[in-house]
N, CA, C and O atoms as a Tripos MOL2 file, in Angstrom:
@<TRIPOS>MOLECULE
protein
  268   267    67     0     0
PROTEIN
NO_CHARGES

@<TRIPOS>ATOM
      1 N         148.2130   44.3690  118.6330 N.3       1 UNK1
      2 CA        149.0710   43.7850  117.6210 C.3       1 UNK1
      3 C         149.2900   44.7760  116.4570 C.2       1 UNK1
      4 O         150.3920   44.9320  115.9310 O.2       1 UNK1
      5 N         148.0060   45.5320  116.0340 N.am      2 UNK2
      6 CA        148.4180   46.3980  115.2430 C.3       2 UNK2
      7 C         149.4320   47.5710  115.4030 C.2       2 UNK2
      8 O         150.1010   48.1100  114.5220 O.2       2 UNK2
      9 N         149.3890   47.8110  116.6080 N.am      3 UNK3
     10 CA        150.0240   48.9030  116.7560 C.3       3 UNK3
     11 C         151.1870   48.6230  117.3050 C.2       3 UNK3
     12 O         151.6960   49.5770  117.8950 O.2       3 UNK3
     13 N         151.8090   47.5880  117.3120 N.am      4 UNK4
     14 CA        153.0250   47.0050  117.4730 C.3       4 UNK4
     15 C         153.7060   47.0350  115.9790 C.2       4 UNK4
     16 O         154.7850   47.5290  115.6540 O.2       4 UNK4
     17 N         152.6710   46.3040  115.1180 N.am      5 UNK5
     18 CA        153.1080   46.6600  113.5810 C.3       5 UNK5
     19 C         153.6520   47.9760  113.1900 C.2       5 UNK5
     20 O         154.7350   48.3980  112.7850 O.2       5 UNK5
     21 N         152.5390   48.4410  113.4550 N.am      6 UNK6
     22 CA        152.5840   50.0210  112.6240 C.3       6 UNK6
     23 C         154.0960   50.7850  113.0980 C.2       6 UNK6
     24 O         154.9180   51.3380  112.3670 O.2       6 UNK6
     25 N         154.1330   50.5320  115.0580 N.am      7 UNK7
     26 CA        155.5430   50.9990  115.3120 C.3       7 UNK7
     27 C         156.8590   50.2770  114.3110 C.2       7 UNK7
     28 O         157.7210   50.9350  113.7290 O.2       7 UNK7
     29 N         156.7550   49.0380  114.3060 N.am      8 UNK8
     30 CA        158.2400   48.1170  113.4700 C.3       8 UNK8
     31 C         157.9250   48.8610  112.7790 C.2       8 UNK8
     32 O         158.3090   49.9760  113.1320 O.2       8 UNK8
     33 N         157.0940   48.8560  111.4320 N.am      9 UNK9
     34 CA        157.1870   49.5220  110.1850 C.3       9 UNK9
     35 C         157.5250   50.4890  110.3770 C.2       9 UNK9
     36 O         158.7340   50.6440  110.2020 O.2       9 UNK9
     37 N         156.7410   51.6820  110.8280 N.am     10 UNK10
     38 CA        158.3370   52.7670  110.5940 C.3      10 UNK10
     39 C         159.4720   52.9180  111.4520 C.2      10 UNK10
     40 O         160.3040   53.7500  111.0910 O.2      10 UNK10
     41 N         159.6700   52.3250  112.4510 N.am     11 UNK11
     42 CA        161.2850   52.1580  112.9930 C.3      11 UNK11
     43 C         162.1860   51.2610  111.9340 C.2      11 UNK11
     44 O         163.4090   51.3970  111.9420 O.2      11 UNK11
     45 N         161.4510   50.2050  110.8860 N.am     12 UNK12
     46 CA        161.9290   49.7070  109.9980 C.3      12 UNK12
     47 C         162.7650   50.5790  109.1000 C.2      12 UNK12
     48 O         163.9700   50.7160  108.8890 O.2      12 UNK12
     49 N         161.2580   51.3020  108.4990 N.am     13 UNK13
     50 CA        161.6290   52.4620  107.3540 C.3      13 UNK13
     51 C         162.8820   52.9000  107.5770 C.2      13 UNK13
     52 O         163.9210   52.6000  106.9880 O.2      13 UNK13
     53 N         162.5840   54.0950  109.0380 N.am     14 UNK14
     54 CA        163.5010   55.3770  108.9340 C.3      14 UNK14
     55 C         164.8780   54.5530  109.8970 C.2      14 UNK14
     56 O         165.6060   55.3090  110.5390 O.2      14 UNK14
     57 N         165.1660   53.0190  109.9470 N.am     15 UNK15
     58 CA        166.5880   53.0570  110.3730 C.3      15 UNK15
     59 C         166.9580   52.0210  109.0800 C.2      15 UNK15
     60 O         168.1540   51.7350  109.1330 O.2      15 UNK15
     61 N         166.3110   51.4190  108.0060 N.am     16 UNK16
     62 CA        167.3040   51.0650  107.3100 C.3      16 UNK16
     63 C         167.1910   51.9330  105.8300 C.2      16 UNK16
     64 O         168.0880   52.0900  105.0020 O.2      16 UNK16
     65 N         165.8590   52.4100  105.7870 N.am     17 UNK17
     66 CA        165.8290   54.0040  104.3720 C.3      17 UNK17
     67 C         166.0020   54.9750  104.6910 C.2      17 UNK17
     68 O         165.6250   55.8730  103.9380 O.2      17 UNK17
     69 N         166.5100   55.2500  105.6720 N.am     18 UNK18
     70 CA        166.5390   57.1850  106.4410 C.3      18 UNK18
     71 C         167.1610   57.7670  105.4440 C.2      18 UNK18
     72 O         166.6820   58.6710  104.7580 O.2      18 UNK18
     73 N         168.6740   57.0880  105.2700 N.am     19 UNK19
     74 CA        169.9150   57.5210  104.2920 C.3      19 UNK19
     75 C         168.9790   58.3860  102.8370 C.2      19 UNK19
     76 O         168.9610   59.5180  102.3530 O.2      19 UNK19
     77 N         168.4540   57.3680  102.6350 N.am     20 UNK20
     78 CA        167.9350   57.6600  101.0030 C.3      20 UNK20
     79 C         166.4950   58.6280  100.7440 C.2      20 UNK20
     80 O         166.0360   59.1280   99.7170 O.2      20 UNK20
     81 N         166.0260   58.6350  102.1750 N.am     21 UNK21
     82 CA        164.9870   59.3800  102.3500 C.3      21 UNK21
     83 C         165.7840   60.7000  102.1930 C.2      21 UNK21
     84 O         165.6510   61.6420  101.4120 O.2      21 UNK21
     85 N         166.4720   60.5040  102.9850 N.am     22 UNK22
     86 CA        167.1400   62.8540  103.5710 C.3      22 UNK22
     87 C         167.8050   62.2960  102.0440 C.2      22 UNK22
     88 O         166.9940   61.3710  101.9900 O.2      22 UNK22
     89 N         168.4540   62.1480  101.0290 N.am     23 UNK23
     90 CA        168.8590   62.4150   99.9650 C.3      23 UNK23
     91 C         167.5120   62.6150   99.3570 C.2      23 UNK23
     92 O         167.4790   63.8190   99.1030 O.2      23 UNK23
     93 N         166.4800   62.1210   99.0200 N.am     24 UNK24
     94 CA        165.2360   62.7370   98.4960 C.3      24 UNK24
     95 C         164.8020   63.4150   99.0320 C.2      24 UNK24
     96 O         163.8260   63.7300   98.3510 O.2      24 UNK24
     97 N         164.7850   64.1540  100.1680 N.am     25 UNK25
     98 CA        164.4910   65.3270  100.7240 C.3      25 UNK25
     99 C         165.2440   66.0630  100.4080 C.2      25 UNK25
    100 O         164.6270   67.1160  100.2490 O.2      25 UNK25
    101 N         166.4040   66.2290  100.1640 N.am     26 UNK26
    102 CA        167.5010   67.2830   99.8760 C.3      26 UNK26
    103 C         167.1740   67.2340   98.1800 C.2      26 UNK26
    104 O         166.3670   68.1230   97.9060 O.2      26 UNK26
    105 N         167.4350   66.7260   97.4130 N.am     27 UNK27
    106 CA        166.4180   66.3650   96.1650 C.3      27 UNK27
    107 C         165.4310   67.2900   95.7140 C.2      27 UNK27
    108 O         165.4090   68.0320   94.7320 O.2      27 UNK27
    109 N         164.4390   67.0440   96.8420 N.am     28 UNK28
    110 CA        163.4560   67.8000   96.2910 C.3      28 UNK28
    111 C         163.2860   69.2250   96.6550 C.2      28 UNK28
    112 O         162.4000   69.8770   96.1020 O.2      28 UNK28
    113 N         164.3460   69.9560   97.8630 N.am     29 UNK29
    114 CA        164.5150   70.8900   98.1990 C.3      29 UNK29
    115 C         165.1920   71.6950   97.2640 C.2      29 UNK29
    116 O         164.9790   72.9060   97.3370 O.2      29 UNK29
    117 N         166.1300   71.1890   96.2160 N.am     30 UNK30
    118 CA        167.0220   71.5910   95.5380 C.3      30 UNK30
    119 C         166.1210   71.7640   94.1400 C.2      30 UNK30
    120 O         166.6360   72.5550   93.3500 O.2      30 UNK30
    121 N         165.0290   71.2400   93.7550 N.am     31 UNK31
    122 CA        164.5900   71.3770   93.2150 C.3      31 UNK31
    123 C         163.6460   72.3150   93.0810 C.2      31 UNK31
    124 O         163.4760   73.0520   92.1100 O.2      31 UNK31
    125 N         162.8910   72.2600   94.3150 N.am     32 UNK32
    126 CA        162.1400   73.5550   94.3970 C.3      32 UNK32
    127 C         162.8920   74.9900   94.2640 C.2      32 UNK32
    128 O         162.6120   75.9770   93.5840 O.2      32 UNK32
    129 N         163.6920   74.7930   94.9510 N.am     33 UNK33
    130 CA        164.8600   76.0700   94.7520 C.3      33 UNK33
    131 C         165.2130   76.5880   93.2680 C.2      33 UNK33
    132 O         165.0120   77.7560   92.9360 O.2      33 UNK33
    133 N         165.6560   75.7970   92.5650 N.am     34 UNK34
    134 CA        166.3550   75.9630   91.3950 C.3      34 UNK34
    135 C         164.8330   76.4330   90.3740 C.2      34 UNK34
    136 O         164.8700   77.1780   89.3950 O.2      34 UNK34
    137 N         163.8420   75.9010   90.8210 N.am     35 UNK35
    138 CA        162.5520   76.3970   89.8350 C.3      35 UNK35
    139 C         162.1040   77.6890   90.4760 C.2      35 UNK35
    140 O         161.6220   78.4960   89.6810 O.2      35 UNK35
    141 N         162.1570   78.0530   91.7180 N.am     36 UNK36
    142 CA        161.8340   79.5040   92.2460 C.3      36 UNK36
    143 C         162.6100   80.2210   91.5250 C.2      36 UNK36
    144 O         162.1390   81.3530   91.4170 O.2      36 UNK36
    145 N         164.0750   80.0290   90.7040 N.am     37 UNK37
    146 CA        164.9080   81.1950   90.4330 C.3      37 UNK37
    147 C         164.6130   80.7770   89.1960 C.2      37 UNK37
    148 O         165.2360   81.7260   88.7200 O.2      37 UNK37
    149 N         164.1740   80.1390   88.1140 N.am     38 UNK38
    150 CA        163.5600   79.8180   87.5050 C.3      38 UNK38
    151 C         164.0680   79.0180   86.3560 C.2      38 UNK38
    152 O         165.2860   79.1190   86.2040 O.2      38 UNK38
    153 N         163.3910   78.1790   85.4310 N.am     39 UNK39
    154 CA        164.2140   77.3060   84.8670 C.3      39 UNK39
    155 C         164.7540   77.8130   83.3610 C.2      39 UNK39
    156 O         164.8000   79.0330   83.2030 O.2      39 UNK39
    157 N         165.0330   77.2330   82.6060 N.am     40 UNK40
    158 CA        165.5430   77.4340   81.3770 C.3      40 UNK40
    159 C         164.3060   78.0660   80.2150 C.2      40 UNK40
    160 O         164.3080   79.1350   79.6040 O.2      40 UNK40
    161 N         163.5840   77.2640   80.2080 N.am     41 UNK41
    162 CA        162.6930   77.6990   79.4840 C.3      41 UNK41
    163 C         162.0250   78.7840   79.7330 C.2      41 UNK41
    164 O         161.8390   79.4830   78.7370 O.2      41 UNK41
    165 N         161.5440   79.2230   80.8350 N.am     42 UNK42
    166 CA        161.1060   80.2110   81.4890 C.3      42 UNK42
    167 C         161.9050   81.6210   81.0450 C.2      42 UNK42
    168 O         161.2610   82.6530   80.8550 O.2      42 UNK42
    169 N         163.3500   81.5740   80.9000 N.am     43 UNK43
    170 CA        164.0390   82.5680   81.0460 C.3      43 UNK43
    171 C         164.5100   82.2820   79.7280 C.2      43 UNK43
    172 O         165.5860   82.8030   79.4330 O.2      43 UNK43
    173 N         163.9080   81.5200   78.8070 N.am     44 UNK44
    174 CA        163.8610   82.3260   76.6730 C.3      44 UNK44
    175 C         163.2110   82.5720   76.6830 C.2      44 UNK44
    176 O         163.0350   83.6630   76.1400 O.2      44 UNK44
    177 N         162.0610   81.8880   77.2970 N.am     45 UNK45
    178 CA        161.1240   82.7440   76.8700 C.3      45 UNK45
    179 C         160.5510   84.1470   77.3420 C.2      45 UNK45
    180 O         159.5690   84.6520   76.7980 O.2      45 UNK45
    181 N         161.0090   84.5420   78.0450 N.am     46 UNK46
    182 CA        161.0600   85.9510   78.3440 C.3      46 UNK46
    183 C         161.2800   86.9810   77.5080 C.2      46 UNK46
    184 O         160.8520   88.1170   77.7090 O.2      46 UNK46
    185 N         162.3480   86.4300   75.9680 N.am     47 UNK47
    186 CA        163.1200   87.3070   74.9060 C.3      47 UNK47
    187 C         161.7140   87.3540   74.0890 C.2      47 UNK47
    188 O         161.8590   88.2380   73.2440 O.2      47 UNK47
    189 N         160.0950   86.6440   73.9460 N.am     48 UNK48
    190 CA        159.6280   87.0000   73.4200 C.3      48 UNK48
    191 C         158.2520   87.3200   73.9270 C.2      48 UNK48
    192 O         157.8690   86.9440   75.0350 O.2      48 UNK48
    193 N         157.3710   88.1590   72.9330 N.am     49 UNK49
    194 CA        156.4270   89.1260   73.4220 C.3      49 UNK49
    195 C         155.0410   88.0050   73.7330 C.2      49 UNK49
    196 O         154.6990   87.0410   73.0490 O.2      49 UNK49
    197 N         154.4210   88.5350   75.0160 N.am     50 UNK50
    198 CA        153.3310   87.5790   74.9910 C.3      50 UNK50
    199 C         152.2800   88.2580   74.1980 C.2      50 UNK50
    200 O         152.1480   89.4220   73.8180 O.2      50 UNK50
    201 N         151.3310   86.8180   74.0180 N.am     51 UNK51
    202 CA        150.5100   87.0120   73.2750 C.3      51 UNK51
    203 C         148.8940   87.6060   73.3850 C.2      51 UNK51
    204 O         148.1750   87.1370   74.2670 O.2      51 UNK51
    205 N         148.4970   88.3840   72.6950 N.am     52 UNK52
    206 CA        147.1110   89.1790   73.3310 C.3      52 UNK52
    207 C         146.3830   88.4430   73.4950 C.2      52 UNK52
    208 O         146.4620   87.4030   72.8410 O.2      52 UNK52
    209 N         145.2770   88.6310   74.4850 N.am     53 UNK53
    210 CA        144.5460   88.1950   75.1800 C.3      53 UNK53
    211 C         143.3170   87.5740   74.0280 C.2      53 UNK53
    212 O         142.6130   86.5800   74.2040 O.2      53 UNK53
    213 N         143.3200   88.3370   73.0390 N.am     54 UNK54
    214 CA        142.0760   88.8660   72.0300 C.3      54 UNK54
    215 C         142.2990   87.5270   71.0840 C.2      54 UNK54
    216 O         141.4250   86.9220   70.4630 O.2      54 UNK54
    217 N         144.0070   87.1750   71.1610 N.am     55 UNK55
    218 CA        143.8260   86.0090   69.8080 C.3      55 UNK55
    219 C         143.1670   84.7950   70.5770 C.2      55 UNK55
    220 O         142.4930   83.9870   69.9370 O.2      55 UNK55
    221 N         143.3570   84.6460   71.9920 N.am     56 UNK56
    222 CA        142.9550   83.4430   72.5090 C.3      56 UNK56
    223 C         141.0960   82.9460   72.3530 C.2      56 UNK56
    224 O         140.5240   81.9910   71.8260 O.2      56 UNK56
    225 N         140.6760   84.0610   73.0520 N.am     57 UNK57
    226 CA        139.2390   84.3810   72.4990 C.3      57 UNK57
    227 C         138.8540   84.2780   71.2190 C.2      57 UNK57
    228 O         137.8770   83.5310   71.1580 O.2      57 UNK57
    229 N         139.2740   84.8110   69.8420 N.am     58 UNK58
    230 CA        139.2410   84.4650   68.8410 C.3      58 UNK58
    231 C         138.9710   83.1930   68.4750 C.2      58 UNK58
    232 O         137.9500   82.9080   67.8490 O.2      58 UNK58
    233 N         140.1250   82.0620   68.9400 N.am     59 UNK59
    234 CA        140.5470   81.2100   68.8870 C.3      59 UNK59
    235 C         139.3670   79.6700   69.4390 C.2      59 UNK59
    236 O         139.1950   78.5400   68.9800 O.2      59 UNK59
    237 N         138.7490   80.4970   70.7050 N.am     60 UNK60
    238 CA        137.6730   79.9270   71.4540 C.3      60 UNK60
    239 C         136.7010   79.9230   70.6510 C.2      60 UNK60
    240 O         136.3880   78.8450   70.1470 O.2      60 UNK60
    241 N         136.0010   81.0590   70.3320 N.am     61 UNK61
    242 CA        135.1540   81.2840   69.4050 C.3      61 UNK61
    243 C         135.0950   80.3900   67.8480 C.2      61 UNK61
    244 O         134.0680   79.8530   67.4330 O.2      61 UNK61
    245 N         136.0700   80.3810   67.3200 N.am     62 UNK62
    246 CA        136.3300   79.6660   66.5650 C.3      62 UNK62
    247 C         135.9860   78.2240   66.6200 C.2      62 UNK62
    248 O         135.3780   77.6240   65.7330 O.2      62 UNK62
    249 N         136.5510   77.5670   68.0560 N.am     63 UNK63
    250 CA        136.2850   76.1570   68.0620 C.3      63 UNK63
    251 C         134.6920   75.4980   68.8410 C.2      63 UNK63
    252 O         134.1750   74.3960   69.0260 O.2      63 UNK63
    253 N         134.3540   77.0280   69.1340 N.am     64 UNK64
    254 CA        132.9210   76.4390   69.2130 C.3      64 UNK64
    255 C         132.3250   76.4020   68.2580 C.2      64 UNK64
    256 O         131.7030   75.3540   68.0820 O.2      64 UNK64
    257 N         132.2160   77.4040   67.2650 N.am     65 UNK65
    258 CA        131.5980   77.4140   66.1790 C.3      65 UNK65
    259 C         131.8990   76.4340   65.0470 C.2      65 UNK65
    260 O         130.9340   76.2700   64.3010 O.2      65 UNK65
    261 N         133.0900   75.6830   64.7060 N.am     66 UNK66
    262 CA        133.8940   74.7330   64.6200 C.3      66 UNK66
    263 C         133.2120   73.4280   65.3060 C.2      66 UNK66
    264 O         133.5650   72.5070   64.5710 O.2      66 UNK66
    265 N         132.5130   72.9570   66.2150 N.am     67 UNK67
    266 CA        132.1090   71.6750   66.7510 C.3      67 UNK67
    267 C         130.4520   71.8360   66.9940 C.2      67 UNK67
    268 O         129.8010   70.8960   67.4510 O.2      67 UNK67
@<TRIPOS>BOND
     1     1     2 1
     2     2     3 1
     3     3     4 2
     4     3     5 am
     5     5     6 1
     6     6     7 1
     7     7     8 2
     8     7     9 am
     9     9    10 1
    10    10    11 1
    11    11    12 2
    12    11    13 am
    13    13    14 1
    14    14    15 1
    15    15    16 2
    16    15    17 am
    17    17    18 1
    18    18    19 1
    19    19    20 2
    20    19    21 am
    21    21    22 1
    22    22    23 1
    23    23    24 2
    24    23    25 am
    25    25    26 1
    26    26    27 1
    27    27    28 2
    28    27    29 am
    29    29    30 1
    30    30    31 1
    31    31    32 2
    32    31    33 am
    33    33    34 1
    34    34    35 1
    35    35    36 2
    36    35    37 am
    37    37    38 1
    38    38    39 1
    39    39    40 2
    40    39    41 am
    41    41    42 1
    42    42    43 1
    43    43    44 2
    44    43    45 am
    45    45    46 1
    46    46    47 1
    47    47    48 2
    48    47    49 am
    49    49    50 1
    50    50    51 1
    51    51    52 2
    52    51    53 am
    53    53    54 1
    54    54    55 1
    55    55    56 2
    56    55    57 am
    57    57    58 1
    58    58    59 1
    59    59    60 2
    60    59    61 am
    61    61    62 1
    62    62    63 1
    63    63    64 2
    64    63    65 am
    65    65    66 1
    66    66    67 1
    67    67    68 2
    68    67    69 am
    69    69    70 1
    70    70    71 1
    71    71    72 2
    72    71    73 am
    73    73    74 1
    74    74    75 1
    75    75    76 2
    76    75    77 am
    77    77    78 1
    78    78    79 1
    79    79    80 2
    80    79    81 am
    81    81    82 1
    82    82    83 1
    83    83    84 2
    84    83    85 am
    85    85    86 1
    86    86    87 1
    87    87    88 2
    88    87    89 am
    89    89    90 1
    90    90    91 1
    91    91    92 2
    92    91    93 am
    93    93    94 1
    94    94    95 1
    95    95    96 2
    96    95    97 am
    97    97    98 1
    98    98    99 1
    99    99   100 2
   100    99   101 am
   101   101   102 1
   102   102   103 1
   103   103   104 2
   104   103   105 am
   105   105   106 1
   106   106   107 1
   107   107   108 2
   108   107   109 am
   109   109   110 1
   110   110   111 1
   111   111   112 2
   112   111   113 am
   113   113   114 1
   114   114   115 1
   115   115   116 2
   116   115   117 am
   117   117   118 1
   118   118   119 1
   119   119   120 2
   120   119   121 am
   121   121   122 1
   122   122   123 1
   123   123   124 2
   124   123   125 am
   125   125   126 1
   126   126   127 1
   127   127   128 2
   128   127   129 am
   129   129   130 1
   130   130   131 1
   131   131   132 2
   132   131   133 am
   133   133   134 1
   134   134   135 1
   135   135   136 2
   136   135   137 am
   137   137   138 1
   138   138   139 1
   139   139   140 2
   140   139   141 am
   141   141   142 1
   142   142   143 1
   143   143   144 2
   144   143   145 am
   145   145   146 1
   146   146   147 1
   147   147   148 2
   148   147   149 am
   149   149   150 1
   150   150   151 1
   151   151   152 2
   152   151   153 am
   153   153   154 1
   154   154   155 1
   155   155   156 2
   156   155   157 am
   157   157   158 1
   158   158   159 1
   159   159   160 2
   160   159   161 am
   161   161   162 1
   162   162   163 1
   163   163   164 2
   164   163   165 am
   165   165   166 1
   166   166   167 1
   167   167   168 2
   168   167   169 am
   169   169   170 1
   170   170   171 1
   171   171   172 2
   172   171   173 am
   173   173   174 1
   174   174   175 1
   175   175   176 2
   176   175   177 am
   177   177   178 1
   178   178   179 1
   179   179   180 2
   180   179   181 am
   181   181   182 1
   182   182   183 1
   183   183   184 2
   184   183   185 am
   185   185   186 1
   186   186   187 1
   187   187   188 2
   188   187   189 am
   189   189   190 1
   190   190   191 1
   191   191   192 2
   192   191   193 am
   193   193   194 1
   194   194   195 1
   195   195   196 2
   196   195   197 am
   197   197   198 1
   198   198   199 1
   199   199   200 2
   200   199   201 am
   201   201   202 1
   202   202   203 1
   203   203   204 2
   204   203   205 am
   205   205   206 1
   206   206   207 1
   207   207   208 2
   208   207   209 am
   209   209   210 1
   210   210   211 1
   211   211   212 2
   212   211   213 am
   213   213   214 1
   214   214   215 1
   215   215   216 2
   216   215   217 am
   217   217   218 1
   218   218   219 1
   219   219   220 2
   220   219   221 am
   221   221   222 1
   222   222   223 1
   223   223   224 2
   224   223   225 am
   225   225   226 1
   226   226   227 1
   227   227   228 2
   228   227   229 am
   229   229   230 1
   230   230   231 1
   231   231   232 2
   232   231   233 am
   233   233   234 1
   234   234   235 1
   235   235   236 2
   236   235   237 am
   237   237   238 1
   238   238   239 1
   239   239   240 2
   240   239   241 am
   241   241   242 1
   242   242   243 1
   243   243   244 2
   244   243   245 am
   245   245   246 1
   246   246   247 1
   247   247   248 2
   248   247   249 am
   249   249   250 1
   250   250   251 1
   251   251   252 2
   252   251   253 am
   253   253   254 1
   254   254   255 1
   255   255   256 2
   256   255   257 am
   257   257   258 1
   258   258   259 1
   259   259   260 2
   260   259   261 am
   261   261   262 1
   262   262   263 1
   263   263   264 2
   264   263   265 am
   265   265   266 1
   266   266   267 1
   267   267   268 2
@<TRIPOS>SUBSTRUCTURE
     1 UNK1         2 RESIDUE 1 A UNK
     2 UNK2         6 RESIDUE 1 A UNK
     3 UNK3        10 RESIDUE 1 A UNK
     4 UNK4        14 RESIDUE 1 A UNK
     5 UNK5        18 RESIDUE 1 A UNK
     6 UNK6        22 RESIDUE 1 A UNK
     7 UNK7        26 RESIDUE 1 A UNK
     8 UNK8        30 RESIDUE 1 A UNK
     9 UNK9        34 RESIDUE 1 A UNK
    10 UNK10       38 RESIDUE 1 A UNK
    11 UNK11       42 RESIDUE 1 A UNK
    12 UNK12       46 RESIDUE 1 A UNK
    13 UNK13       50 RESIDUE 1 A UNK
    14 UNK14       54 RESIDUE 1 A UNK
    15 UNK15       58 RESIDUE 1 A UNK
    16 UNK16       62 RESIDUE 1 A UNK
    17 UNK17       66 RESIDUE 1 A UNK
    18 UNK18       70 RESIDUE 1 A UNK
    19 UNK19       74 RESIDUE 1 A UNK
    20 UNK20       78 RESIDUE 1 A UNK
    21 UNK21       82 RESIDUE 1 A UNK
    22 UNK22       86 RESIDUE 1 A UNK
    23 UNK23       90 RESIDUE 1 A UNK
    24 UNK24       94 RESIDUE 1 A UNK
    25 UNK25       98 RESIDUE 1 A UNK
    26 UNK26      102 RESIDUE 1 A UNK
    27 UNK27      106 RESIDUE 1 A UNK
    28 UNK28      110 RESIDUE 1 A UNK
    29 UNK29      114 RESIDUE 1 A UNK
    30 UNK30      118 RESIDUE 1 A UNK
    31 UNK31      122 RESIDUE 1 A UNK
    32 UNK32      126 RESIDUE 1 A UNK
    33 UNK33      130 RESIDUE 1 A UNK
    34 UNK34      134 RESIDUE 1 A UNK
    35 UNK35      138 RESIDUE 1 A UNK
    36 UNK36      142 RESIDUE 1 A UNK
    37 UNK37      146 RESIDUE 1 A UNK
    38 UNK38      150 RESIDUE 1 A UNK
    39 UNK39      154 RESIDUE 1 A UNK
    40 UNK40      158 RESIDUE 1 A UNK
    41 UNK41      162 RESIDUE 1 A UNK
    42 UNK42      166 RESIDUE 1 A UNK
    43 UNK43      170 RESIDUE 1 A UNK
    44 UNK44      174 RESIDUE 1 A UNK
    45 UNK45      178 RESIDUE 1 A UNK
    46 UNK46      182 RESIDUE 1 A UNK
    47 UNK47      186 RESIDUE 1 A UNK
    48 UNK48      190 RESIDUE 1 A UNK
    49 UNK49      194 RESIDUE 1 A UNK
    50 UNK50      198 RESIDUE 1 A UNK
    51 UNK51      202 RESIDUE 1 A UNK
    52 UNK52      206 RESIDUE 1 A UNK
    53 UNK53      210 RESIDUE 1 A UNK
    54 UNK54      214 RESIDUE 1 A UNK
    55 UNK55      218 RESIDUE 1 A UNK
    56 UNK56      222 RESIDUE 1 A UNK
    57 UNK57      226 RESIDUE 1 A UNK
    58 UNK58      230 RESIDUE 1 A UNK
    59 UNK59      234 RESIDUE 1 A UNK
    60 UNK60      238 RESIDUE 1 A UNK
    61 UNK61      242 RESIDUE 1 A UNK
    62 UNK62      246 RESIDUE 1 A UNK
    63 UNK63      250 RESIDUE 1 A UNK
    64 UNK64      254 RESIDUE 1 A UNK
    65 UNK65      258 RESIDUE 1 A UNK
    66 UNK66      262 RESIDUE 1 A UNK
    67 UNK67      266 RESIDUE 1 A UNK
């Protein structure tokens, strides 16, 4: 019986949500894509200089000594 279930349920799914599934698959393909070439923010912030390694440490130091 269970496994009579389990078949309906997804012959359910993928013949009356298939449609909307492959649009969220295409979705999320398009998405991954568009962040590999990279997004907006990614590419201002590029116009400025990163920051040394030394202030972060500083910074650590600080909040231990701090708590």
């Amino acid at each position: 019986m269970s496994f009579a279930a389990l078949t309906a349920t997804v012959s359910h799914v993928v013949l009356f949500h298939g449609s909307s599934m492959l649009k969220m698959w295409n979705q999320t393909r398009e998405t991954v894509r568009v962040q590999a070439a990279g997004d907006v923010h990614g590419r201002l912030m590029k116009n400025y200089e990163a920051v040394p390694q030394w202030w972060f440490h500083v910074l650590l130091i600080l909040m231990i000594i701090e708590s």
